[in-house]
C-alpha positions in Angstrom: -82.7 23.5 19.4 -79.8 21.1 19.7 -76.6 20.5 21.7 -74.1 19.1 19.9 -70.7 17.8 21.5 -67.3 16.5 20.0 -65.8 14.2 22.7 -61.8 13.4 22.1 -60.5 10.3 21.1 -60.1 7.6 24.0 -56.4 6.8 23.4 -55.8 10.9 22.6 -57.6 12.6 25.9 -56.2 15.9 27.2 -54.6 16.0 30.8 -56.7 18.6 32.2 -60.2 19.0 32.0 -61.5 21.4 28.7 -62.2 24.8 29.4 -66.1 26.0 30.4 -68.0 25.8 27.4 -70.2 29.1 26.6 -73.9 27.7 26.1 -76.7 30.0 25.8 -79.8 27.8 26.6 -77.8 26.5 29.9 -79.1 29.9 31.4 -82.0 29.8 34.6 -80.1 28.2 37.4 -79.3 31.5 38.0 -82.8 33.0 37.5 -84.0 32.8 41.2 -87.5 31.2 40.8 -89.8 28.2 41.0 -91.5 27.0 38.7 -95.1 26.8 40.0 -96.6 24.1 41.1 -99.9 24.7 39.8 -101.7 26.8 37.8 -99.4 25.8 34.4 -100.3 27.4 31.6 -98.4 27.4 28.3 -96.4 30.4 29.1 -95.2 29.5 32.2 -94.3 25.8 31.3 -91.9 27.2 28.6 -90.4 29.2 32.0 -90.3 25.8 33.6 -88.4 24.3 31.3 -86.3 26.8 30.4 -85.2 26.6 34.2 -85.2 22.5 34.5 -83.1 22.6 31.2 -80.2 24.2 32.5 -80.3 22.9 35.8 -80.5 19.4 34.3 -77.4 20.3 31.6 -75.2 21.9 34.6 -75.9 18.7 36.9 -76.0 15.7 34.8 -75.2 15.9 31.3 -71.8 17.7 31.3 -70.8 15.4 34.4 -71.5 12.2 32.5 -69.4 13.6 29.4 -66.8 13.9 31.1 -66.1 17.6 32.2 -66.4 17.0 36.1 -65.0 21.2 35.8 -67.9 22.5 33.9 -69.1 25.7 34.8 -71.4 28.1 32.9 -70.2 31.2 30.9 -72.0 34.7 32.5 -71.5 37.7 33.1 -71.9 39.6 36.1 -75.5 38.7 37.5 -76.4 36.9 34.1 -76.3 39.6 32.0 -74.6 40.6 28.9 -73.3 44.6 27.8 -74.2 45.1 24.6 -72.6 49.1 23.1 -73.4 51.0 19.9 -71.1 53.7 19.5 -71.9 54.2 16.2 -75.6 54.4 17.0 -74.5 56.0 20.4 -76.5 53.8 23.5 -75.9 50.8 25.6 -77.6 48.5 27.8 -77.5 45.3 29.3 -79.5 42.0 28.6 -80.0 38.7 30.1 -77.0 36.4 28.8 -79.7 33.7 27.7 -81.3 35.9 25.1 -79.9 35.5 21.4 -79.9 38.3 18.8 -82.3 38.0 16.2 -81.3 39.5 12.8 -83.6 41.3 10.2 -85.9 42.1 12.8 -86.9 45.7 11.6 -85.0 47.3 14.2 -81.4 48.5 15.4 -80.9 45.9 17.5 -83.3 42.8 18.7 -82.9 40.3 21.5 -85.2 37.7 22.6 -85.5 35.1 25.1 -85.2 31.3 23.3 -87.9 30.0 25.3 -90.3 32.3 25.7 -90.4 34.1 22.3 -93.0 37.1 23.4 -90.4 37.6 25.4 -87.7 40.5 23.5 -86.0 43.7 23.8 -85.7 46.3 20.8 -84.2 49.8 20.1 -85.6 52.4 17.9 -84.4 55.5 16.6 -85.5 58.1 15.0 -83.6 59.6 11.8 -81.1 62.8 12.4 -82.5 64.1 9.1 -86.3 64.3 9.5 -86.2 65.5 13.3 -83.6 66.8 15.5 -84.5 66.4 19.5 -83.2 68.0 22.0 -84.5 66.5 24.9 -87.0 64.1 25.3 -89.5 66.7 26.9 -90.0 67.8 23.0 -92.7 64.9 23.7 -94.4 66.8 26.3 -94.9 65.4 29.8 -94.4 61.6 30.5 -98.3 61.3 30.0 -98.4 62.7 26.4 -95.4 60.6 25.8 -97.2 57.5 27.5 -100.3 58.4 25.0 -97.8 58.7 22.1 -96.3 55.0 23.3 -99.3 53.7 23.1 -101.1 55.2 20.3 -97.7 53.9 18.1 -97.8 50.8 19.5 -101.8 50.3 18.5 -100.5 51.1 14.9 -98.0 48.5 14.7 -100.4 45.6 15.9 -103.2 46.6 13.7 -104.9 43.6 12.3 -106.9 43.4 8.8 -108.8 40.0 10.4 -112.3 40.6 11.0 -113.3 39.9 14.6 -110.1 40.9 15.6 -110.1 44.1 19.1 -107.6 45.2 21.2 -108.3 46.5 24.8 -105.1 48.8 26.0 -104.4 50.8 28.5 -101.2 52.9 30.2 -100.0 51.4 33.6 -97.3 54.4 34.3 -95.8 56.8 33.2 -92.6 58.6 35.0 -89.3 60.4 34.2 -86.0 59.9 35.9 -82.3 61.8 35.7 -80.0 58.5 35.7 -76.3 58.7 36.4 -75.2 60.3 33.2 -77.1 63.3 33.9 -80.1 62.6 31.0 -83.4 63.0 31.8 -85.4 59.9 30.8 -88.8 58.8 30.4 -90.3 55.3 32.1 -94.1 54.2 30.2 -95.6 51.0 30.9 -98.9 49.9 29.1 -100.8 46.5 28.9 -102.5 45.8 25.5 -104.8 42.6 24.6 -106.2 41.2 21.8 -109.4 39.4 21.1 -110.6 37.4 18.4 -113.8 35.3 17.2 -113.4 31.9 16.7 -115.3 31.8 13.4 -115.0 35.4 11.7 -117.4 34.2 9.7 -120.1 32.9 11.0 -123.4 33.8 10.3 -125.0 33.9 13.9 -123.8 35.8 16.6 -123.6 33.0 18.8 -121.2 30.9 16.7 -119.0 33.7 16.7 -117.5 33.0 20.1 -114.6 36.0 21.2 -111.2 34.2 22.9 -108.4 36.0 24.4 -105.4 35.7 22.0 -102.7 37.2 24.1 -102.2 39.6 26.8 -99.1 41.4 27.4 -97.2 44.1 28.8 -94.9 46.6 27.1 -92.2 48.9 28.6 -90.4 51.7 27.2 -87.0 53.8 28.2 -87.2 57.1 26.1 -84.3 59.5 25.9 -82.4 61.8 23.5 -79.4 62.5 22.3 -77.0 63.2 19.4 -80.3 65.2 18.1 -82.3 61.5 17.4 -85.2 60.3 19.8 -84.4 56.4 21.3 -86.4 54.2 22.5 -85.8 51.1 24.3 -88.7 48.3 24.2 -89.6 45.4 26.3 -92.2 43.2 25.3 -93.5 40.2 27.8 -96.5 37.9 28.3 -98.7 39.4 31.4 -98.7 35.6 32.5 -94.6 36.0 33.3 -94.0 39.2 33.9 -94.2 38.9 37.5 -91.6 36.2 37.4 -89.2 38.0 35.0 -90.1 41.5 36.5 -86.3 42.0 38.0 -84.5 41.2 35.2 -86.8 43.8 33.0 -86.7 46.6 35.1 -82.7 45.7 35.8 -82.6 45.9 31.7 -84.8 49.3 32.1 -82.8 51.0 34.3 -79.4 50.1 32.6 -80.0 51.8 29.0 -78.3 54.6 28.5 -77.8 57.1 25.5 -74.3 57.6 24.5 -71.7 60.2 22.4 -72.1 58.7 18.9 -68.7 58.0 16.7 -69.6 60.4 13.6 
């Protein structure tokens, strides 16, 4: 992406400094980490930059343009509120992500750099089920087995050469603040593929790791539908974005929907 700026004319410059200019990929001086010194893989670079980007924007660029008074746009603790009262849930999300339209569900962030990196919400239709509480899944460990099993389906692959290796890391349940009972599954899901799916000998057909990452889920229920909140993040930089996730996790909430 790009940054674009429109600078005044020199004989027709305002008195005061312009106001802070909202910028979403100035985002990771706030994201309290390092980027690693060694041991830079292609995920974590994209982290790396991500963070040197905005440093580099907030401490240089702006400066030499001219806005000595620039400050970055946030909200509180770099995230962002977002509210369906229509669809009846809320949540927060880190200020950096953008919304992604047409993604095939309610509502779809994702992180600019790091584009395994996203958050969706699902629901299920009012007309072809009507929940009452999210224990109409059974336990959190038939729930987690549900999770996952849906999960497998929706990363199905016609390639040949193509398996998956998954498995759940949690499962748990929680009463949160508004008094609804919700349900916490973690699972970690790979994907291998030969090099050459069609090769005739078995030892030209050499199996790589694709990707490796780690999905979490908020489940809850209300106004008779079934939600589900999902996180989706490289294994490689979940450690390092681990707060913000679970801070995203633990804010999602289900909601009185406007009829």
């Amino acid at each position: 992406a790009t940054i674009g700026f429109h600078l005044p004319h020199p004989w027709r410059l305002p008195a005061s400094p312009p106001p802070p200019v909202p910028l979403y990929l100035a985002t990771s001086i706030l994201k309290r980490k390092r980027c690693p010194s060694f041991q830079l893989n292609a995920l974590r670079s994209q982290v790396c930059r991500r963070n040197f980007l905005s440093s580099l924007l907030k401490a240089t660029v702006f400066p030499q343009l001219g806005f000595p008074g620039f400050t970055i746009a946030e909200s509180l603790n770099g995230f962002k509120e977002y509210i369906d009262v229509f669809d009846g849930y809320s949540l927060l999300y880190p200020k950096n992500w953008i919304q992604v339209r047409g993604a095939g569900a309610d509502i779809f962030f994702r992180d600019p750099f790091v584009l395994d990196e996203n958050l969706s919400i699902e629901l299920s239709s009012p007309s072809s089920s009507r929940y009452k509480t999210v224990e109409d899944l059974g336990p959190p460990q038939a729930a987690g087995e549900k999770v996952l099993k849906q999960y497998l389906i929706e990363l199905m692959s016609t390639r040949l050469g193509v398996r998956r290796e998954s498995s759940i890391l949690s499962t748990s349940s929680r009463v949160a603040d508004d008094g609804k009972l919700y349900y916490q599954v973690e699972v970690n899901i790979k994907s291998y593929a030969n090099n050459n799916e069609l090769a005739v000998m078995p030892q030209d057909r050499i199996t790589r790791l694709e990707w490796d990452r780690r999905y979490l889920s908020v489940l809850g229920v209300g106004n008779n539908r079934l939600y589900e909140l999902r996180l989706q993040t490289p294994e490689s930089v979940f450690f390092e974005e681990e707060r913000d996730l679970r801070q995203v996790m633990d804010s999602f909430r289900i909601i009185n929907s406007v009829s």
